[in-house]
MIDOSE-1310 file (N, C-alpha, C; in nm, 2 decimals, decimal comma, always signed):
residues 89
xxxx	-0,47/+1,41/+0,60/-0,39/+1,31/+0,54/-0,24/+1,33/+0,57; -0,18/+1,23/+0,59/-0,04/+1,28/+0,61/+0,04/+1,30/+0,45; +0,16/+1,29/+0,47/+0,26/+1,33/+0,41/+0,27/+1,22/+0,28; +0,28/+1,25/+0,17/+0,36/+1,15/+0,09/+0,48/+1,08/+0,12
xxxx	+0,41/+0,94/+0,08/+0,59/+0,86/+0,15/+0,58/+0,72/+0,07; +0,67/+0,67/+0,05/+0,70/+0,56/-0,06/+0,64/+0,43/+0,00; +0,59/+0,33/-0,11/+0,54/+0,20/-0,04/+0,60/+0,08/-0,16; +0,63/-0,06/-0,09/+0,68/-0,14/-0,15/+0,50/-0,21/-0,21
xxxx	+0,52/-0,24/-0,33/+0,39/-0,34/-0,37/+0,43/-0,47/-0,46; +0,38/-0,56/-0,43/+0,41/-0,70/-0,48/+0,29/-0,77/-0,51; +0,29/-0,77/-0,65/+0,17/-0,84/-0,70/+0,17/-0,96/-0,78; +0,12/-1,03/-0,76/+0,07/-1,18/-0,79/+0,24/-1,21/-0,76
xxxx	+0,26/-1,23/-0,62/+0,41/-1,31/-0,59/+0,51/-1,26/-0,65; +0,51/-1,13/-0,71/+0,62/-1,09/-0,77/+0,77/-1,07/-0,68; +0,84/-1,15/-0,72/+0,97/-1,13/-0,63/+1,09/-1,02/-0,56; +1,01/-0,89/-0,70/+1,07/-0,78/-0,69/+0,96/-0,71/-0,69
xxxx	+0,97/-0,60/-0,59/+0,88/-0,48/-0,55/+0,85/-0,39/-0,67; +0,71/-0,34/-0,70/+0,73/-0,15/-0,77/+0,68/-0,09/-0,64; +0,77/+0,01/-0,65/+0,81/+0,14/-0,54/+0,65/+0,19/-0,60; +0,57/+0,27/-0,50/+0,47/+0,37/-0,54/+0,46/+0,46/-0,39
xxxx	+0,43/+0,59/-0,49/+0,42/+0,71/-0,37/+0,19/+0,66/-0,34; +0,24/+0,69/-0,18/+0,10/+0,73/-0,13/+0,08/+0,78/-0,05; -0,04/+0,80/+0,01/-0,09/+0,86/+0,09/-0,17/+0,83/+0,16; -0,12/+0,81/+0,33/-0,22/+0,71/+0,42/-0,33/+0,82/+0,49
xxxx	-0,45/+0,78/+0,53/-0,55/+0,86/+0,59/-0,48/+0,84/+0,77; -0,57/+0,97/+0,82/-0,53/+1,00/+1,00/-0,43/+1,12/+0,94; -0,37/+1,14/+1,06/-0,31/+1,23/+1,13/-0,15/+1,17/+1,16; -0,17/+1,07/+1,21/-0,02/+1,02/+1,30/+0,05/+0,95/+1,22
xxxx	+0,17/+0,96/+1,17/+0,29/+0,89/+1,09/+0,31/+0,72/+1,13; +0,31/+0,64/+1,05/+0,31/+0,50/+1,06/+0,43/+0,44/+1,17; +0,44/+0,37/+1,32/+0,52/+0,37/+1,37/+0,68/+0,28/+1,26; +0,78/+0,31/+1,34/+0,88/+0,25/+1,28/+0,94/+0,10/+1,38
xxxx	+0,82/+0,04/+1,44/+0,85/-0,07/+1,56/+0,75/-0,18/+1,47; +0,84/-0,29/+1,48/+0,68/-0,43/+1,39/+0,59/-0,42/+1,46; +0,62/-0,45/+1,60/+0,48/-0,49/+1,67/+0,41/-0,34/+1,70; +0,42/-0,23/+1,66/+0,31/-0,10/+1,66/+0,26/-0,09/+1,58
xxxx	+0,30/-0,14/+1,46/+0,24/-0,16/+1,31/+0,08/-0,13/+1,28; +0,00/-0,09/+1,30/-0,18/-0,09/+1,27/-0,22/-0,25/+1,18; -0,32/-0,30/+1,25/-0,35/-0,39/+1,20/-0,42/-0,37/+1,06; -0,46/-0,27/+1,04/-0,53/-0,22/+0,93/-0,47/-0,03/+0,83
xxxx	-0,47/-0,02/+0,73/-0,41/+0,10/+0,69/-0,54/+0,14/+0,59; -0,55/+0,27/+0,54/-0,61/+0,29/+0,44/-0,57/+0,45/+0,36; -0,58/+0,42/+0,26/-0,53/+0,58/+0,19/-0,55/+0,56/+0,02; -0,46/+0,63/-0,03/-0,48/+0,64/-0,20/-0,31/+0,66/-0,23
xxxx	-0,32/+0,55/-0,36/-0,19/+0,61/-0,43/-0,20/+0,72/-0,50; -0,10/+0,77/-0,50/-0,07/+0,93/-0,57/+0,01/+0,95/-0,68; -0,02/+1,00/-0,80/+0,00/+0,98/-0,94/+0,05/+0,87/-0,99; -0,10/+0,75/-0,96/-0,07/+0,65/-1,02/-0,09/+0,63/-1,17
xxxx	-0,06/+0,61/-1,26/-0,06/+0,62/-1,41/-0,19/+0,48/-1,45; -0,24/+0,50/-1,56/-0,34/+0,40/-1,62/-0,31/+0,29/-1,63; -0,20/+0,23/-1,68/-0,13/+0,12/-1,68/-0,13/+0,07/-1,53; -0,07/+0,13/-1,45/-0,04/+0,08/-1,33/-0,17/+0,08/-1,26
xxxx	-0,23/+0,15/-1,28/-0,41/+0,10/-1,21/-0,45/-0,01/-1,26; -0,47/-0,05/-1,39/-0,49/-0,16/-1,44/-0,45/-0,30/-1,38; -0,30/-0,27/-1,39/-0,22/-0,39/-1,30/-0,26/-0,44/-1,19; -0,27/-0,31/-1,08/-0,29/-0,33/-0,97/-0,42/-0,40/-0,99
xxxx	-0,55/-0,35/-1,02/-0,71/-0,38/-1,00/-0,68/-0,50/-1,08; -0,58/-0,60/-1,19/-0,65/-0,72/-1,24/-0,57/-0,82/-1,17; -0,50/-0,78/-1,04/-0,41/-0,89/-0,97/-0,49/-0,97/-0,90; -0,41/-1,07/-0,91/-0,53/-1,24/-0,79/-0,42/-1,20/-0,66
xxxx	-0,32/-1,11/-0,68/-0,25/-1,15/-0,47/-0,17/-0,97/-0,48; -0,23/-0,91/-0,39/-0,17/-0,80/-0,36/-0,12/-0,75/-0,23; +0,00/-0,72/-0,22/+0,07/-0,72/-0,10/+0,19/-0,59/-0,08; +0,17/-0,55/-0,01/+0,22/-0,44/+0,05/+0,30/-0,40/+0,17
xxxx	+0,39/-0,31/+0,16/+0,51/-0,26/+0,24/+0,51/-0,16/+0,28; +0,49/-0,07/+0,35/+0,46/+0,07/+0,42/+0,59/+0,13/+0,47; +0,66/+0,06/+0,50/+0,81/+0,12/+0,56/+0,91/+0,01/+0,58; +1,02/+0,07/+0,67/+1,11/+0,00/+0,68/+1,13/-0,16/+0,81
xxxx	+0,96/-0,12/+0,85/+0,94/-0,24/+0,91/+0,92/-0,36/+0,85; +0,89/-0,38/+0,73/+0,88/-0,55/+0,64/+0,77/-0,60/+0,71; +0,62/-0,52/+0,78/+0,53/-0,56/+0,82/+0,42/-0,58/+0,65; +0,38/-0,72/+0,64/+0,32/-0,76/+0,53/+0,21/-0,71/+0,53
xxxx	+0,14/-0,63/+0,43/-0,01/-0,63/+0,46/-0,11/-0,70/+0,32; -0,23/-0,75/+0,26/-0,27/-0,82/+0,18/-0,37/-0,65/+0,17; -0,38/-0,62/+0,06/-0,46/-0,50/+0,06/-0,56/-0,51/-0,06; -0,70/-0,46/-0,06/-0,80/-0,43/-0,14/-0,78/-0,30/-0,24
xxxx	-0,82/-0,31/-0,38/-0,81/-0,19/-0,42/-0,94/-0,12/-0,49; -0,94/+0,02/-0,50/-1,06/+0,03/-0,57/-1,05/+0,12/-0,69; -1,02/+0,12/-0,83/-0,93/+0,12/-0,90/-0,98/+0,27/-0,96; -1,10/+0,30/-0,95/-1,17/+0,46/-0,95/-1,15/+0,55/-0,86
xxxx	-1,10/+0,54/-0,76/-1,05/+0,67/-0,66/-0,88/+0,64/-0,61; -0,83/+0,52/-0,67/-0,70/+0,50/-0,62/-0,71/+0,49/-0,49; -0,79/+0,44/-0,44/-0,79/+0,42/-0,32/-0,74/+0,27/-0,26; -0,73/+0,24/-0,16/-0,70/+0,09/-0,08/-0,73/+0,11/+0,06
xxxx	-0,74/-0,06/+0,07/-0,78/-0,06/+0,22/-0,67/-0,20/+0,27; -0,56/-0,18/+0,34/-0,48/-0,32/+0,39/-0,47/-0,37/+0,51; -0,47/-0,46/+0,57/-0,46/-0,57/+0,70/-0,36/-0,64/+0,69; -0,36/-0,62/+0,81/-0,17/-0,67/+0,84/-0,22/-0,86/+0,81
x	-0,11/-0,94/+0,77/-0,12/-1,06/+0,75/-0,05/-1,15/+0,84
């Protein structure tokens, strides 16, 4: 697993981001170029609180930010291991 590192999340069209720490699966650090981007990411948020699981698992549109590339991804959650799975959009 790599390193903890902050992610933008936007749920149901929310216009303003909540920041959450996570943790992407692999080895290799996420490039900092758009077009190197992975078409697909997967990992777990990390000390995500009950509330904020909730949120996340009862959303109709989840959307996510990885870095300072503003590469969109639409992501799946699975709200018993904090886990996700995202695709670039």
């Amino acid at each position: 697993m790599n390193a903890v590192q902050n992610s933008k999340i936007f749920l149901n069209n929310a216009l303003k981001p909540t920041h959450m720490q996570i943790e992407l699966d692999g080895d290799a650090p996420l490039p900092n170029t758009i077009k190197e981007m992975p078409d697909q990411v997967t990992g777990q948020f990390v000390g995500l609180e009950p509330t904020a699981n909730q949120e996340i698992a009862a959303a109709w549109k989840r959307v996510m930010i990885f870095n300072a590339t503003d590469v969109l991804y639409t992501f799946t959650f699975d709200s018993a291991a904090s886990r996700f799975a995202a695709r670039k959009r």
